[in-house]
C-alpha positions as CSV (number, residue, x, y, z in Angstrom):
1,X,0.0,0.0,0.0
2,X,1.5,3.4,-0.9
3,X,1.5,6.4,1.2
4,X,-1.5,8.2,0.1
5,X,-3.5,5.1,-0.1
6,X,-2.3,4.2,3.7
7,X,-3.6,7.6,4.1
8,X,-7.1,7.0,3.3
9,X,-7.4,3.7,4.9
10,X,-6.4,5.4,8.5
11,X,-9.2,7.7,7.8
12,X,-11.6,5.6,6.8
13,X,-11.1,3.5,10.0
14,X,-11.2,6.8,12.3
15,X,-14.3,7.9,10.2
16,X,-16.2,4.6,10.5
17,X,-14.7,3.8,13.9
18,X,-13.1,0.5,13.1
19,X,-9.8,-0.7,15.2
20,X,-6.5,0.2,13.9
21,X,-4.6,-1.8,16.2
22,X,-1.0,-3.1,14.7
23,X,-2.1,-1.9,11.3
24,X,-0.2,0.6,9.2
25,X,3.1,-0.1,11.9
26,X,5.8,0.8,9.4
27,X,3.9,4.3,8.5
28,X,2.8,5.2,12.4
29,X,7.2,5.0,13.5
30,X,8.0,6.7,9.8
31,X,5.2,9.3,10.3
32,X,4.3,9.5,13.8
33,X,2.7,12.9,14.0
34,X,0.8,12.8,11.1
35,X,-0.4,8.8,11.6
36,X,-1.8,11.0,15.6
37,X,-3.4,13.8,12.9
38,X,-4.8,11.1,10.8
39,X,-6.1,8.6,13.9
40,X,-7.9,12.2,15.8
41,X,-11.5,12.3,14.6
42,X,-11.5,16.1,15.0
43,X,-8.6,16.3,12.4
44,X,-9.2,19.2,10.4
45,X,-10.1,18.1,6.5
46,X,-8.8,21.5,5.0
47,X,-5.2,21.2,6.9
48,X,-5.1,17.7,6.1
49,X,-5.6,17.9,2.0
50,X,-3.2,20.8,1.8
51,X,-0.5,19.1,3.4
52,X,-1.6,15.6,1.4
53,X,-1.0,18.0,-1.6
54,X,2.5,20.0,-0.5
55,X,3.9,16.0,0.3
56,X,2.4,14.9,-3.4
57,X,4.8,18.5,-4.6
58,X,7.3,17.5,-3.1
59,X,7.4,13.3,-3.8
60,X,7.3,14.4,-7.7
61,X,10.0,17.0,-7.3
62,X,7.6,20.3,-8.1
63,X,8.5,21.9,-5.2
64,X,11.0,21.6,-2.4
65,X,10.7,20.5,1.7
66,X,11.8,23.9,2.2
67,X,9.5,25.6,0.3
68,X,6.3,22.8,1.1
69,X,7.2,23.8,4.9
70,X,6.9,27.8,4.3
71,X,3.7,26.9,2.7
72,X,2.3,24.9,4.9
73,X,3.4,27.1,7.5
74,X,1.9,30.4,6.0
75,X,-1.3,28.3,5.8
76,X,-1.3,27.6,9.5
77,X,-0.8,30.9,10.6
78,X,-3.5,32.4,8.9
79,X,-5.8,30.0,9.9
80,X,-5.1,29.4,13.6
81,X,-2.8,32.4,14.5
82,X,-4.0,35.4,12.9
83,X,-7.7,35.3,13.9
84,X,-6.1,35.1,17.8
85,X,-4.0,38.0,17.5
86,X,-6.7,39.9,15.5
87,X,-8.9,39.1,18.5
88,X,-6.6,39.7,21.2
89,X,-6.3,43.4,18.9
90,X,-9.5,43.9,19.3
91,X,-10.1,43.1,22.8
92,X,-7.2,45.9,23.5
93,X,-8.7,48.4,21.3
94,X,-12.5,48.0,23.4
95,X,-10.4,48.8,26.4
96,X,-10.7,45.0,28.4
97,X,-7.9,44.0,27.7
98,X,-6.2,43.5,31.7
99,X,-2.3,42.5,31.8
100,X,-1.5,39.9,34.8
C-alpha cells in the first residue's frame, strides 16, 4: 500500500470507527505525528488535504521541503494564529484587555 493510499485507509477506519490496532506499523514509526493527525476524529479536513498535496509536490520534485514547509506554515498561521491575535487586537482596542 502506498503512502497516500495508507492515508485513506487510517481515515476511513477513524471515520467509521473501526480498530487500527498493529495496522499501518511501518507508517505510524515513519510518520508518527501525522499517523496522531490522521487517527484524531476532530482532524481538520482542509489542513489535512493541503499538506496531502505539499507532500504529493514534493514526492514528484515540483516543489521543495523547504518551500512545502513555508507553505504549509503560512497556511497555519492564517488560519489558527491570525484570527487570535486579531482578536486579542480587538479586545485591547475595546479597552478590556487586563495585563497579569
Amino acid at each position: 500500500m502506498d503512502f497516500y493510499q495508507t492515508v485513506d485507509d487510517i481515515r476511513k477506519h477513524v471515520q467509521t470507527n473501526t480498530s487500527l490496532y498493529n495496522k499501518h506499523d511501518d507508517f505510524k514509526k515513519t510518520y508518527p505525528k501525522l499517523f496522531a493527525m490522521l487517527c484524531d476524529p476532530e482532524c481538520d479536513q482542509e489542513m489535512l488535504k493541503k499538506m496531502i498535496k505539499l507532500h504529493k509536490n514534493v514526492t514528484r520534485g515540483t516543489v521543495s521541503k523547504e518551500d512545502a514547509d513555508v507553505k504549509f506554515g503560512s497556511v497555519a498561521v492564517d488560519k489558527y494564529v491570525k484570527p487570535l491575535v486579531s482578536s486579542e487586537i480587538q479586545t485591547v482596542e475595546n479597552g478590556s484587555f487586563t495585563l497579569i
